[in-house]
LOLO-371762 format. One record per residue (C-alpha): residue number from 1; z, x, y; residue in one letter. Coordinates in steps of 0.05 Angstrom, whole numbers. Last residue first. Layout:
N
R seq     zz     xx     yy type
R NUM      Z      X      Y    A
...
REM end
This chain:
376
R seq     zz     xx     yy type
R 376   1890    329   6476    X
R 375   1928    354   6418    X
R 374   1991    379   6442    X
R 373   2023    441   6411    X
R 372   2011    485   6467    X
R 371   2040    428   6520    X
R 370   2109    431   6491    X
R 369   2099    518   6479    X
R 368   2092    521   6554    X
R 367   2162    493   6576    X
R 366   2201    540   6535    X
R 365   2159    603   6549    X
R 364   2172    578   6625    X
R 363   2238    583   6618    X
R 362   2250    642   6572    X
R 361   2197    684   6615    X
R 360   2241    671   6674    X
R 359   2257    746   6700    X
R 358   2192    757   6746    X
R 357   2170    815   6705    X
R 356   2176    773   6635    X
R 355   2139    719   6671    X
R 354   2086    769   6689    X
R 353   2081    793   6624    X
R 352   2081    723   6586    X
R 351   2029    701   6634    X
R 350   1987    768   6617    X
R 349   1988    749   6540    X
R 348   1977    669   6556    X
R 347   1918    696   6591    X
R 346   1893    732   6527    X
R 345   1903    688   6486    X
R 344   1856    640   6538    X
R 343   1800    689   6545    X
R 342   1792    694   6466    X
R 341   1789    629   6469    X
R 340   1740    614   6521    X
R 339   1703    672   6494    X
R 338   1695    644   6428    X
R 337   1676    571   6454    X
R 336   1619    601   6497    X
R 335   1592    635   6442    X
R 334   1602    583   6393    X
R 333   1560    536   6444    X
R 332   1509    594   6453    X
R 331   1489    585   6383    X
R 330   1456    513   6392    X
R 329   1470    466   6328    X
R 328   1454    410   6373    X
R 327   1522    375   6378    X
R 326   1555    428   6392    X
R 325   1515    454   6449    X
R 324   1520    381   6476    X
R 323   1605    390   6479    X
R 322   1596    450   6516    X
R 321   1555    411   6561    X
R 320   1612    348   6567    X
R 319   1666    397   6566    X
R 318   1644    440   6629    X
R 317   1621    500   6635    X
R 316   1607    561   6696    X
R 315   1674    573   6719    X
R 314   1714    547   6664    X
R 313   1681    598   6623    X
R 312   1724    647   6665    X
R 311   1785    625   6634    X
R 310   1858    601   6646    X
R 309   1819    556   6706    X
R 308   1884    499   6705    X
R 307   1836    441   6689    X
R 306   1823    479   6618    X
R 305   1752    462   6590    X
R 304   1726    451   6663    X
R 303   1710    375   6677    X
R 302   1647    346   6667    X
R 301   1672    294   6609    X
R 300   1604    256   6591    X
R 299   1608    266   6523    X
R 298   1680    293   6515    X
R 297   1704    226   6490    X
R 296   1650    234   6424    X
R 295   1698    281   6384    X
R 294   1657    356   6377    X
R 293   1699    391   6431    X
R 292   1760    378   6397    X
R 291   1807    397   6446    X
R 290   1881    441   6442    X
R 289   1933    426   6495    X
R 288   1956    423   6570    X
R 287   1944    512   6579    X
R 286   1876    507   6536    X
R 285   1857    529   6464    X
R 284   1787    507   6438    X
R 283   1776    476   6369    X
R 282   1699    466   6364    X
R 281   1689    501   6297    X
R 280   1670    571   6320    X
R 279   1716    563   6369    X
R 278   1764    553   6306    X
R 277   1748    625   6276    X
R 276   1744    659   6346    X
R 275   1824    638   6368    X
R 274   1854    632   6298    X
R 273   1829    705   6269    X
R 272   1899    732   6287    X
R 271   1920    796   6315    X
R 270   1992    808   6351    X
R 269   2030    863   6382    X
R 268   2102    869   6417    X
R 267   2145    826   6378    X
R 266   2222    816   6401    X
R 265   2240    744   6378    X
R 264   2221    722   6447    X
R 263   2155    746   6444    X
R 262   2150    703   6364    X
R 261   2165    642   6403    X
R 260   2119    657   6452    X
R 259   2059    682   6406    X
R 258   2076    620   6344    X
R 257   2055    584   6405    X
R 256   1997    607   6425    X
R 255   1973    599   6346    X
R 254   1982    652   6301    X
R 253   2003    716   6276    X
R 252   1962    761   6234    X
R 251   2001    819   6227    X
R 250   2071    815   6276    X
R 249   2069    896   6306    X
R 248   2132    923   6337    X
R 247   2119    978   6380    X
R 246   2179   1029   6386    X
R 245   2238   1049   6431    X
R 244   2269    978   6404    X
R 243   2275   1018   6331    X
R 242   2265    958   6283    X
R 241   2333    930   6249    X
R 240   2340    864   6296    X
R 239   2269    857   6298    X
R 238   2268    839   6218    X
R 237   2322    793   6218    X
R 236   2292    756   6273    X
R 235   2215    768   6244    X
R 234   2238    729   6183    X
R 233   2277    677   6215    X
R 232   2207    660   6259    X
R 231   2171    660   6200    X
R 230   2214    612   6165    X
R 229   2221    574   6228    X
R 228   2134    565   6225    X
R 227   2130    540   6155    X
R 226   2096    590   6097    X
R 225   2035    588   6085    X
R 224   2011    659   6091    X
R 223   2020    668   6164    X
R 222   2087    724   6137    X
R 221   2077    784   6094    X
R 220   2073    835   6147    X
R 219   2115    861   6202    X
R 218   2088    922   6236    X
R 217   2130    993   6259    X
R 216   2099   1042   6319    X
R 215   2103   1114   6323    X
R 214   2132   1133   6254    X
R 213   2206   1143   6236    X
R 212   2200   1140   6166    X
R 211   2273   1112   6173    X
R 210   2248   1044   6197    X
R 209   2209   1036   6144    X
R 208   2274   1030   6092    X
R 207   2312   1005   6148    X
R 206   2254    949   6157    X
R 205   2246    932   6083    X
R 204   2330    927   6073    X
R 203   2327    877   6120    X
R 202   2263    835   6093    X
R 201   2295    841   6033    X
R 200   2361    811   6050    X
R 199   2326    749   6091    X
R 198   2286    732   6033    X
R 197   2216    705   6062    X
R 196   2171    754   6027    X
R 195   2200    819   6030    X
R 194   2160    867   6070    X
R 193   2150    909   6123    X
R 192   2088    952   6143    X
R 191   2093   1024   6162    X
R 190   2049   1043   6229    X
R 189   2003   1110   6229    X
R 188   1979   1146   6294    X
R 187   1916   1177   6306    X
R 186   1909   1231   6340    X
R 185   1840   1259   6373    X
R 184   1783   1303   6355    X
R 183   1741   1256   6313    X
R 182   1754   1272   6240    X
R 181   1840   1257   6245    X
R 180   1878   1319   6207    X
R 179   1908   1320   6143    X
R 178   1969   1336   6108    X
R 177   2014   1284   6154    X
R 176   1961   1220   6134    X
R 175   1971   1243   6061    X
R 174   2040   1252   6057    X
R 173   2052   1187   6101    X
R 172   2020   1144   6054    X
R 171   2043   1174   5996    X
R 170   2119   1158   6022    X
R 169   2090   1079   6048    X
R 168   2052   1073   5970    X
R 167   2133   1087   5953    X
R 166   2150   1029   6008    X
R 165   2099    982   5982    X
R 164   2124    994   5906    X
R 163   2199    973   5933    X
R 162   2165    906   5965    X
R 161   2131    886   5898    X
R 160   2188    893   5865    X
R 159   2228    857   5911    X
R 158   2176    797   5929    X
R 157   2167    795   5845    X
R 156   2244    777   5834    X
R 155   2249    737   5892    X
R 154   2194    681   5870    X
R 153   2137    689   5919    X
R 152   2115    614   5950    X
R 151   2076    646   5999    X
R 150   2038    701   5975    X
R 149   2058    773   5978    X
R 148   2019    824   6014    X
R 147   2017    898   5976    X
R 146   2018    952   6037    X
R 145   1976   1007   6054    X
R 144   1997   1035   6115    X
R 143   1954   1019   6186    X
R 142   1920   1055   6222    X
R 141   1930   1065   6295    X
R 140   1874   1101   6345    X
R 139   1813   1084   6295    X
R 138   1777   1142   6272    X
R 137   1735   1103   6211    X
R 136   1740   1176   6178    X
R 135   1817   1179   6186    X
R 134   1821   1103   6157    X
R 133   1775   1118   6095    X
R 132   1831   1175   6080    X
R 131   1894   1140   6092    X
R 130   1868   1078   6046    X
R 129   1844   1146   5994    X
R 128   1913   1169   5992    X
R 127   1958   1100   5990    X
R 126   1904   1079   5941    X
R 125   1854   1036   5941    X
R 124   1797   1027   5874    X
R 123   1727    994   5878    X
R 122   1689    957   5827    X
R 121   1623    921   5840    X
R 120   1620    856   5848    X
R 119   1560    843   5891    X
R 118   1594    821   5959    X
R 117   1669    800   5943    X
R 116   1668    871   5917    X
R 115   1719    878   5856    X
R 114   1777    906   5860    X
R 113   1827    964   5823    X
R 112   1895    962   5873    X
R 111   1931   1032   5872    X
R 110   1969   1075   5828    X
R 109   2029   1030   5812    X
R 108   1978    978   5793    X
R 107   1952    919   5831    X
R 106   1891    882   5794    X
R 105   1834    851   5834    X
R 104   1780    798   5839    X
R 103   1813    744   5830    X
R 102   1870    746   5880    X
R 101   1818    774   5916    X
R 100   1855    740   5986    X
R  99   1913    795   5963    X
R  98   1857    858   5968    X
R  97   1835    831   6039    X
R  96   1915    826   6057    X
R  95   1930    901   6043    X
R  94   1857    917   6077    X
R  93   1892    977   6111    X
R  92   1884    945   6179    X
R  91   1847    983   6227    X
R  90   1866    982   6307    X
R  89   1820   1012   6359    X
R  88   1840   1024   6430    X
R  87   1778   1022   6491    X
R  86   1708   1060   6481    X
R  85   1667   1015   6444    X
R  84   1603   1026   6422    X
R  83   1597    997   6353    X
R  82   1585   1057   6326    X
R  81   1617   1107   6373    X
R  80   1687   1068   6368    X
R  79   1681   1065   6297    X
R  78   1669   1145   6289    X
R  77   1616   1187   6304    X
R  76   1564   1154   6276    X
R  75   1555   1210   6217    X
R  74   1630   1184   6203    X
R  73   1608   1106   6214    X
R  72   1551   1111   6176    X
R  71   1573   1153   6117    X
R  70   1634   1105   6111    X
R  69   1607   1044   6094    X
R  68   1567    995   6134    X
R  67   1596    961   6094    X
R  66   1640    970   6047    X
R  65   1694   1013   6078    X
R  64   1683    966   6138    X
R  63   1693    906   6106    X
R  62   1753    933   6073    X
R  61   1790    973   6137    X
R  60   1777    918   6180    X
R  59   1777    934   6253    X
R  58   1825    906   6309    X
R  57   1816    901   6394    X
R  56   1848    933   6444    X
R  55   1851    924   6520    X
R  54   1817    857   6520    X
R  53   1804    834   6589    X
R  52   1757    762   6567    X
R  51   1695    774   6612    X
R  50   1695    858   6624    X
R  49   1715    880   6550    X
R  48   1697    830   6499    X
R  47   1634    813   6544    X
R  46   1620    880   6549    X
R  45   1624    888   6467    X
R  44   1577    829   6463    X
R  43   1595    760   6427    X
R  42   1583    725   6361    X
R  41   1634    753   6313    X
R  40   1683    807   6344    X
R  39   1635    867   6316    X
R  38   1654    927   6277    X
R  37   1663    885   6217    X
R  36   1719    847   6232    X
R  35   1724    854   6294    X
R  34   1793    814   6305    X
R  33   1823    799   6378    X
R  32   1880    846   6400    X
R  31   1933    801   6431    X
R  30   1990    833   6460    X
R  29   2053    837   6492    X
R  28   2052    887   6510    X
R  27   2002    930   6569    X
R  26   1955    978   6531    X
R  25   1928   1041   6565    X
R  24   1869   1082   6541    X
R  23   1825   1112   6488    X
R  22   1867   1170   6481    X
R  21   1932   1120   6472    X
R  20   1983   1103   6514    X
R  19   2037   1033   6503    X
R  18   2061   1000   6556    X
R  17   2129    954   6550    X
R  16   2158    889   6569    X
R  15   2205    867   6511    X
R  14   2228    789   6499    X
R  13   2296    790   6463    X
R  12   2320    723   6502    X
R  11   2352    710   6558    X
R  10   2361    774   6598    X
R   9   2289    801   6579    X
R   8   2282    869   6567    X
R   7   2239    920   6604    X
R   6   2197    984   6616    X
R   5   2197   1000   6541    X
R   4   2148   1056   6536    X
R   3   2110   1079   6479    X
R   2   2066   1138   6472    X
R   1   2008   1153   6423    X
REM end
């Protein structure tokens, strides 16, 4: 995998770059929508690829690892055989699966002991066997297995549990570097930083990554509750210690907004379930504001979902039929709505690029994020 930084924003600490990979090219900033379990819920791989222009999309290292499990996907081929998808692959280190367990799970020094969310069985991760089930997915960056604090996290436990991420980080690395990826490419392996929302943690987390020296660095830890100018202090501090010849990777971050603001801060990549989750609710994004499809004043509304054409669904849809799909419990309406949003990240992703290339990204970010927010 190779990084490079073709350009810096004046204004703010916006980054243009292109990152290489053996399954191809990927313009930042970002979006990589979330397949879950080998599948980004409710649409095709083509329409994934050729409809809404995703260049990479993300795997979960959990679901996966329990199902199909990892006989399949090795005899497979690999993820990108399975499911039949030939562009970049991320996997998570299913870090923030094992923290949703609360439960179901107990963190040791050794690993994390859980139980299935789907039969309750017992399963243990480890740095070494999280670096293992990653090489036999095959995706094209894995991540390192991390410990996610919640939000509120008193200080003394977001330190503790931030200096056992970064030894799991050293047995991370010792395992990924001692063994060799199943599919006949690299792989590359990002670090994670923690700290909760202490601004001297989170410091000392991304020197303390930083000096691993990896390929690419992510921020995790933050989406978890905490309010949006935390966050954005968090990845500040954060981005000013990161390498800027590398990625920088904000885990599961957030509405369009949280994407500009978080651009200007200095991120690179994003993922977040927000987009395909709420289409599958009726929440669509668009470039004046977020609709409700379900509410009745969309009924006999036959204009495009966004008037400005941010998506190819606008072609073909309107509110008032998308808006009927709903109402009948018909599947293609979730469809529809999925790619629309999926579509409309992305757009937001090449109008931040463009912007940055044209030298007023900070204008136009500004002006953007006061219709983002707007609930139409």
């Amino acid at each position: 995998m190779k990084f490079k930084l073709l350009k810096k924003d004046v204004s703010t600490n916006a980054r243009l770059g292109e990152l290489k990979t053996v399954h191809g090219k990927i313009q930042t900033p970002i979006f990589m929508p979330v397949g879950t379990a080998a599948t980004v819920k409710g649409v095709h791989q083509h329409e994934i690829e050729k409809d809404t222009l995703a260049q990479i999309i993300l795997g979960n290292t959990y679901h996966l690892y329990l199902r199909p499990g990892l006989d399949i996907i090795e005899k497979a081929g690999g993820l990108h055989q399975f499911m039949n998808w030939q562009k970049p692959i991320l996997t998570d280190s299913g870090g923030y699966q094992v923290y949703s367990l609360s439960g179901r799970r107990k963190i040791k020094e050794e690993g994390v002991k859980f139980q299935s969310h789907i039969d309750g069985s017992y399963h243990w991760f480890t740095p070494e066997n999280v670096m293992d089930i990653q090489r036999t997915i095959g995706a094209d960056i894995i991540m390192a297995f991390d410990e996610c604090t919640p939000y509120p996290c008193d200080y003394k436990y977001a330190k503790r549990s931030m200096h056992m991420t970064h030894r799991w980080l050293k047995r991370c690395c010792e395992r990924f570097d001692s063994t060799q990826g199943k599919y006949g490419y690299e792989q590359s392996l990002f670090p994670i930083v923690q700290g909760s929302v202490y601004k001297d943690l989170r410091r000392q987390s991304a020197e303390e990554i930083a000096s691993f020296e990896r390929e690419g660095n992510a921020i995790g830890g933050l989406s978890v509750g905490e309010p949006h100018e935390l966050m954005y202090e968090m990845t500040e501090v954060v981005c000013e210690v990161l390498p800027e010849d590398k990625p920088r990777y904000l885990m599961g971050v957030g509405t369009p907004s949280n994407l500009l603001e978080n651009i200007a801060l200095g991120i690179d990549m994003f993922d977040c379930v927000m987009p395909t989750r709420n289409a599958r609710n009726g929440m669509l994004f668009t470039s004046e504001g977020t609709i409700n499809i379900k509410n009745k004043k969309w009924a006999d509304d036959y204009s495009p979902i966004d008037p400005n054409g941010t998506s190819f669904v606008d072609q073909y849809y309107n509110k008032a039929y998308l808006r009927h799909l709903f109402s009948v419990g018909e599947l293609l309406g979730k469809q529809i709505a999925t790619l629309h949003n999926i579509r409309f990240y992305l757009w937001l992703m090449e109008e931040a690029r463009n912007h940055l290339t044209e030298g007023n990204f900070d204008s136009w970010k500004n002006e953007m994020v006061k219709k983002l927010d707007r609930r139409l």
